[in-house]
N, C-alpha and C positions, 0 to 999 in steps of 0.2 A: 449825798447823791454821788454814783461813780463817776469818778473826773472823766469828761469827753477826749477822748484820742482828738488829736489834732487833725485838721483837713489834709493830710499831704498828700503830694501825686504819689501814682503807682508809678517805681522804683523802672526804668526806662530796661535794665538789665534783667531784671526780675520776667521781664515781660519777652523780650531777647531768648530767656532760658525757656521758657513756658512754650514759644511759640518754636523751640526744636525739638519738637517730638515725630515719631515716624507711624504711621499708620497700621495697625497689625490687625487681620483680619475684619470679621464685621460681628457686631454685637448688638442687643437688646438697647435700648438707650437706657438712660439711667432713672431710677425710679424715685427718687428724691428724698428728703429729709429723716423722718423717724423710721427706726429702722427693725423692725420687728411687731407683733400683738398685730390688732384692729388699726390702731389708728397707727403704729406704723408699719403695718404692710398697706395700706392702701391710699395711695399717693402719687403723685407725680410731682415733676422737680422745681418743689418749691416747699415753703414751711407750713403752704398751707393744708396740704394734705401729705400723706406720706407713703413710701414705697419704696424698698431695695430691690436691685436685684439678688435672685438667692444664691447668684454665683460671686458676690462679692467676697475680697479677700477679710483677714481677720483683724477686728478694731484696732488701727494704728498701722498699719500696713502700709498706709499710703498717707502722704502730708500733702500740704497745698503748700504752695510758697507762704510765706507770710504778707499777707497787707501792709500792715502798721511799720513806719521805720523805727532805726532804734530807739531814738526820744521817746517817741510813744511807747513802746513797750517798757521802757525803763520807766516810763511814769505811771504805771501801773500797778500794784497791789499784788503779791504773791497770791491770790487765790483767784483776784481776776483772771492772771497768765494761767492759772489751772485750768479755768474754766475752759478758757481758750482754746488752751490744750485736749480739752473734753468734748469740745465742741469738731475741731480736724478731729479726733481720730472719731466721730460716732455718724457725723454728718455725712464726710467725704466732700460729696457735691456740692452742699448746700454751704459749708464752711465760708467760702471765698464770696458767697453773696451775700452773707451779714455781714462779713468785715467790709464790703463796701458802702455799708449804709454810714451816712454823716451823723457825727457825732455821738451826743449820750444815747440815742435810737440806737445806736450797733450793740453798745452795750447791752440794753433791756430788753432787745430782741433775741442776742445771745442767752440771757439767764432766762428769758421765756422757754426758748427751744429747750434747755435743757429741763429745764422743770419737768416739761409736758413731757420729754424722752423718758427721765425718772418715770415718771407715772406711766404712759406704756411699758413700758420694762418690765414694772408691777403687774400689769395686765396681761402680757403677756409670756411672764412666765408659768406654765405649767405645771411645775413642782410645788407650787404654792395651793393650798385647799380653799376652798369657795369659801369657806365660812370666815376666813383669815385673810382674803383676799380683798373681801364684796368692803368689810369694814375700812382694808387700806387705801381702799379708793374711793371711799366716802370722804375720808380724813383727812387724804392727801394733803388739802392743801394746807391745813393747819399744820402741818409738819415745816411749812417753811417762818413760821414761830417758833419752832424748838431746835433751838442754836446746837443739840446734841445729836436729834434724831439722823440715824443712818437706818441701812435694813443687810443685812453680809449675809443673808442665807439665799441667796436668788441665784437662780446656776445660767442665767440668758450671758451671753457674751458684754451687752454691754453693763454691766451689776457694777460696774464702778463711779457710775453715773447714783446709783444706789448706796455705794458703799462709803464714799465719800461724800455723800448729800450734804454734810454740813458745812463744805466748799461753797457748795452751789446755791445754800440758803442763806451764806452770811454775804455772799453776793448781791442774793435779793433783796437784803435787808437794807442794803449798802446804797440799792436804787433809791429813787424820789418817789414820794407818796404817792403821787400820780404813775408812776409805773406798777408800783406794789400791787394796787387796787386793782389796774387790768389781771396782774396776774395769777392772782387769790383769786378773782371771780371765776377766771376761765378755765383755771386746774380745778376750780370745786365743780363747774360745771362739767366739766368734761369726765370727771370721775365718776359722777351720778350717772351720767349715758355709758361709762364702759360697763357699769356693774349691770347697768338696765339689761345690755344686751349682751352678759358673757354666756348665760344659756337660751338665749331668744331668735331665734332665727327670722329673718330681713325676710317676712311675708308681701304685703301691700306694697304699693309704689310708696302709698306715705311713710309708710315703715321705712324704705328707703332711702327717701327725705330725710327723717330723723336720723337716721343711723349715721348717713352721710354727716348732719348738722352735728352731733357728737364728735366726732372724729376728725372731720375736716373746716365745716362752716364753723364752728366756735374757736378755729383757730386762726378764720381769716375776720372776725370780728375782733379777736384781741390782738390783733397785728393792726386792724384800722385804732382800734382804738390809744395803742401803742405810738402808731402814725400823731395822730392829735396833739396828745401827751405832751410829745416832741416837739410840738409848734412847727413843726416841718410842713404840715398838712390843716386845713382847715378842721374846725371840730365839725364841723355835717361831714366828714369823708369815719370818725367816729362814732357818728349817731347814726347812721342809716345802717342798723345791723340788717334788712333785707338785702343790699347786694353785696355788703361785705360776704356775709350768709352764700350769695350766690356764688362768687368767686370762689369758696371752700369745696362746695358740691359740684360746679366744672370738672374741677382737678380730680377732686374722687371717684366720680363716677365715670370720667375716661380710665381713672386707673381699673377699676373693676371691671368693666365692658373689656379692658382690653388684657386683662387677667384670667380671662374665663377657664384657658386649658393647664394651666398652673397652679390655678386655684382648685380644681376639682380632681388635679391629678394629687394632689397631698389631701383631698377629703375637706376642703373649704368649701363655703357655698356664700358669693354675695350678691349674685342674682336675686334681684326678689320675684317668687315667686307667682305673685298677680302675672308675672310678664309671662317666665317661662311655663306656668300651667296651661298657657293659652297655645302651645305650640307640640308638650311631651309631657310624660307620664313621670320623666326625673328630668332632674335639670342637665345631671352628667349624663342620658340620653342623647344630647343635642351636640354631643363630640361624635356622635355614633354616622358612618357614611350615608347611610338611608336615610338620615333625618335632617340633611344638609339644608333641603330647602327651608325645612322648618326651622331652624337655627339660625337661618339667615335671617327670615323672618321677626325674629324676639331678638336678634343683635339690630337690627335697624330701628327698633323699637325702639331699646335701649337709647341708643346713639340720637334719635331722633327726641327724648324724653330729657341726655345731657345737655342739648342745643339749645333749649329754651330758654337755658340760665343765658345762653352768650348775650341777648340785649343789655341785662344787667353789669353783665362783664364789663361791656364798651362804654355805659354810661359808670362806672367802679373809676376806671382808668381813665376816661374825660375828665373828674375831678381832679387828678392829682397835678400837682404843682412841680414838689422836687425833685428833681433827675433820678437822684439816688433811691429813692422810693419807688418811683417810675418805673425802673429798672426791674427792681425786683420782683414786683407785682407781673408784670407785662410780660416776660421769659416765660414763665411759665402755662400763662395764658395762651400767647402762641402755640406752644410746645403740645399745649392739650389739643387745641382742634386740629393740627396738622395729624396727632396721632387720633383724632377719632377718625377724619377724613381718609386715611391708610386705612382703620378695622370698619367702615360703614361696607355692607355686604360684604365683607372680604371670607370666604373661606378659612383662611388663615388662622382666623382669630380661632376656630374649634380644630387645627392643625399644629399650629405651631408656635413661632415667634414673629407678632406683627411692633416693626421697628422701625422709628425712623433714621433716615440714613445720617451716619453721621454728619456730613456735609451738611445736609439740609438741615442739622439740627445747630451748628456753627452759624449759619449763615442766618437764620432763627434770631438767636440771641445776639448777632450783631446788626443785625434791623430792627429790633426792635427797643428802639430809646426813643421813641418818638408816634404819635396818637395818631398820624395821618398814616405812619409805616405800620402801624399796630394794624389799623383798621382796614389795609391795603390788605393785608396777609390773614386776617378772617374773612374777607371779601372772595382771594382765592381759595381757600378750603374750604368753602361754603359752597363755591359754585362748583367744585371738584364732585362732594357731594350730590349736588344736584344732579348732573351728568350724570351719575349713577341710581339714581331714585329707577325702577323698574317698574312699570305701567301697574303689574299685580301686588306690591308691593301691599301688604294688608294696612300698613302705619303713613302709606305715599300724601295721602291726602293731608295727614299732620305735618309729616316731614316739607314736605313744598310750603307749607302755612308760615311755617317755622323760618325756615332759609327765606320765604320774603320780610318776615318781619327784620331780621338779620341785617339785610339788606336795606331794608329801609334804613335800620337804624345807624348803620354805619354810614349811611349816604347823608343822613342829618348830623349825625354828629361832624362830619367830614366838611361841613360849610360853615360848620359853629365854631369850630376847635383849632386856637392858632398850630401852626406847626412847633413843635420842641428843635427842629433841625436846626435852625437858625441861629441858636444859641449855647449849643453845646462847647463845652470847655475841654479842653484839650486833658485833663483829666478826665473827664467821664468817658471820653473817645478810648483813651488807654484802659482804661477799668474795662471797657464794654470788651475790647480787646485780649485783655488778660484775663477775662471772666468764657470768652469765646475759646482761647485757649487751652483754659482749664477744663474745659468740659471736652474739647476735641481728645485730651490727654484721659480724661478719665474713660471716654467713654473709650480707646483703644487698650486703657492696659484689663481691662474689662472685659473684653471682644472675645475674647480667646477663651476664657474661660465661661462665657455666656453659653459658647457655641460648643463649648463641651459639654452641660448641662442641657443644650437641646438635643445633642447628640444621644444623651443615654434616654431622654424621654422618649425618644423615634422622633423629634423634627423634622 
């Protein structure tokens, strides 16, 4: 098993240098972990689903300070540090949130992430033929039993993740059985849904369900199950793959809702259809000015269809115990319904770029360590929402349904659920700190070149 990095605080300096950075224009916020194909263009900022921006600069561009002090790195394995190393330059954002996770978790969460990246990578390169493709991602995950298998013919930027695969599978090998086994099941499963749907177009809302469940829900089932593994977490926060499941489909389907004029201006489509045939005769119709009201109408739908999962979400995050876990999980959860609650009715969303500010998205990630702050901050963009619900609204009658159940449930969990404030350690304060950050710095050296990219599209 890979020797556990030690507990140590975040480096007081480290955090000093993080927190002098200058603000430079305004940008898209940041789209999260895998970064390219299905599963990772569609995402937001966490592992469990994935999404770049397509203005980001080129793999390795940008470093994250390091976590780990020098002990730990030094007690480390040349091929762990590789990984590490594999993990900043392909992540970016999401880098600095596995290395705060405690202990051997940081590790098998790390050689998760890259697996899965390997495998979209596959998926997503195009120079590769269907018939050569459909089999590599059946296979995949067998490939992390052949201590030799690499693939060097992939032209996607990150193929190094591919070309040195046999880094990253004597890594995995290196883990404990119980990590193994989450991670063979969830690359073979995930394999089988990307070949399902490389020529299948996201028809039905169940269709949408599934696609999502591919992509993002069976990553947020082997991150719970990951969780367990660890002993960090109860085994029922691993057995309940329905809201692990939901947790995954949150994040996706905010990223896609709010992807819509991005997606269809490069010829993507992941809208399913049930929604938008109820509205236009093509989906990229619904960018068109005349058909705004209608457009509105199937993004409310949408946004009103992701909001279902949030009960599950709140009762996901009432389970967990470890900070560190806590943390990770819960960033991203915010981060989602503040950005559905900006695209619910917004014109924007078939104009241009709908963004959270960066501020607000700082201030996000440093509220949210804690179940009663979690549940505060779905409370407000639920009732943000609300205010916006419009009497003709064809979905109003679900949408209202929806926001009480929300509401309810956040109001029960909120008399049930001790506060985490109370006990926060002066470490996870600095971590939440230098994790706040890091994300204020990524998302401004980013800014600039986002808003160039809106520029030549006409934003």
């Amino acid at each position: 098993m890979a020797g556990a990095c030690c507990k140590c605080p975040v480096s007081l300096s480290v955090l000093k240098r993080s927190l002098s950075v200058t603000q430079r224009g305004s940008g898209s916020a940041p789209r999260s972990l895998l970064q390219g194909g299905r599963l990772g263009e569609r995402g937001l900022q966490g592992c469990w689903a994935a999404r770049p921006s397509s203005a980001l600069r080129p793999a390795g561009s940008y470093r994250h300070p390091a976590f780990f002090c020098i002990s730990c790195q030094e007690s480390m394995s040349e091929s762990l540090r590789t990984c590490y190393r594999y993990l900043n330059q392909t992540s970016r954002s999401f880098a600095a949130v596995i290395q705060a996770l405690d202990g051997e978790l940081r590790h098998a969460v790390c050689i998760f992430y890259l697996v899965l990246r390997a495998l979209d990578t596959v998926e997503d390169d195009m120079s590769i033929p269907l018939e050569k493709k459909v089999p590599m991602l059946h296979d995949f995950h067998t490939y992390l039993y052949q201590a030799e298998w690499c693939f060097t013919e992939s032209q996607e930027k990150d193929r190094q993740v591919l070309e040195d695969f046999p880094t990253i599978s004597l890594e995995f090998r290196n883990l404990g059985q119980e990590y193994r086994d989450v991670i063979s099941d969830i690359c073979h499963r995930m394999g089988m849904g990307m070949a399902e749907f490389l020529e299948k177009k996201v028809g039905s809302m169940k269709e949408w369900d599934q696609y999502c469940h591919y992509v993002a829900g069976l990553v947020g089932i082997g991150l719970s199950q990951l969780f367990s593994a660890s002993q960090l977490e109860d085994p029922e926060v691993g057995r309940d793959t329905e809201l692990a499941n939901s947790m995954g489909l949150f994040l996706q389907k905010t990223n896609i809702i709010r992807d819509y004029l991005e997606d269809t201006l490069e010829g993507r489509a992941f809208w399913p259809q049930e929604a938008w045939s109820q509205f236009a005769s093509r989906q990229e119709d619904l960018a068109q000015p005349e058909e705004l009201e209608s457009a509105l109408s199937c993004l409310n739908l949408l946004v009103t269809d992701a909001l279902r999962h949030v009960p599950d979400v709140i009762s996901y995050l009432s389970r967990l115990r470890n900070q560190s876990v806590f943390n990770f999980c819960a960033i991203p959860q915010v981060m989602a319904i503040a950005t559905l609650s900006a695209c619910y009715n917004n014109p924007m969303v078939f104009q241009g770029v709908v963004k959270i500010r960066k501020g607000q998205a700082v201030t996000l990630m440093m509220e949210a360590t804690n179940m009663r702050a979690v549940q505060s901050i779905i409370t407000q963009y639920s009732q943000e929402i609300l205010q916006k619900v419009s009497l003709t609204d064809p979905s109003r009658e679900k949408t209202l349904h929806i926001l009480a159940l929300i509401r309810e449930k956040s109001s029960l969990s909120q008399s049930s659920v001790p506060s985490r404030s109370h006990h926060l350690s002066p470490m996870y304060l600095s971590a939440a700190m230098l994790l706040a950050a890091l994300s204020w710095q990524y998302l401004s050296t980013t800014a600039a070149q986002a808003q160039g990219t809106g520029d030549t599209q006409g934003h």
